[in-house]
C-alpha positions in Angstrom: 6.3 -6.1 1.8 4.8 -3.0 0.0 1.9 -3.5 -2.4 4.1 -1.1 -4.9 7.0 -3.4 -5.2 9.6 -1.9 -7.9 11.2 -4.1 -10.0 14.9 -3.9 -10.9 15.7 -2.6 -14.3 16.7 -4.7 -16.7 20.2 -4.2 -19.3 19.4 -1.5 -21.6 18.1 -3.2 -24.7 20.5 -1.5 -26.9 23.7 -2.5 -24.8 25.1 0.2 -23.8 25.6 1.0 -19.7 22.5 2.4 -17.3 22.1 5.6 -16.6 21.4 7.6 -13.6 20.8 5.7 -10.5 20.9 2.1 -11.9 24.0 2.6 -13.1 24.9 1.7 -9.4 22.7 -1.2 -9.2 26.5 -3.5 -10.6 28.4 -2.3 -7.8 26.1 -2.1 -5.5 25.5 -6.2 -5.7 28.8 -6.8 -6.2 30.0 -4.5 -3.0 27.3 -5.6 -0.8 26.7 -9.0 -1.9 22.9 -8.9 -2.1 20.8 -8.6 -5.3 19.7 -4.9 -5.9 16.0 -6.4 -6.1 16.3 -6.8 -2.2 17.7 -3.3 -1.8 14.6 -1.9 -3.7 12.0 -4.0 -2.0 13.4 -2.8 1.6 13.3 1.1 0.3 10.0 1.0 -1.1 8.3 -0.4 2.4 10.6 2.4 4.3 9.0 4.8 2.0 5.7 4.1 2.8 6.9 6.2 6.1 10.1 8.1 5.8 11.6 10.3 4.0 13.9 10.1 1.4 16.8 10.9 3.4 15.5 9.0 6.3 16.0 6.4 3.8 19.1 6.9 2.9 20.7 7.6 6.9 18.9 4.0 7.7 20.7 2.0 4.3 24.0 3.7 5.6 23.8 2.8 9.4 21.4 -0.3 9.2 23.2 -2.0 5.9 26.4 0.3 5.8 25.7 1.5 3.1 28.2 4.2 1.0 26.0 7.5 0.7 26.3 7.5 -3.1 24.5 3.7 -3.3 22.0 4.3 -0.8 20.6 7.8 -2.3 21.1 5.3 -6.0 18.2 3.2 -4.4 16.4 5.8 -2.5 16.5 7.8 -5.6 15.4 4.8 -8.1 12.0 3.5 -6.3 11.2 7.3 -5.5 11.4 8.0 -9.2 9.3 4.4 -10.3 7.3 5.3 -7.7 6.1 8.9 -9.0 7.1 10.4 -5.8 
């Protein structure tokens, strides 16, 4: 596993829905029946070496992934990631 692991976000602590690319995370569990923490903890070791859409082409054939959840992902740990 990558030393950088990203952690998935919490609810927003004022209750209203996530934004941006978490805002996925709720379907993305419920559609693929995984927790989103594995999702992030594959992406950020793929990132060590690929690129972003590397990333997301591998969640979509790999995983079968839906283009709009896998970029969600990709997009997430490249963002907590500062890359």
């Amino acid at each position: 596993m990558s030393d950088h692991r990203v952690p998935a976000p919490g609810p927003p602590a004022d209750g209203t829905k996530p934004k941006g690319p978490a805002s996925y995370f709720p379907s993305i569990e419920a559609t693929y029946g995984r927790p989103v923490q594995e999702w992030l903890d594959l992406v950020a070791d793929r990132l060590d070496e690929h690129r972003h859409m590397e990333v997301v082409s591998w969640l979509k054939q790999e995983h079968g992934l839906g283009h709009g959840h896998a970029n969600a992902i990709v997009a997430y740990v490249r963002s907590a990631l500062g890359r």
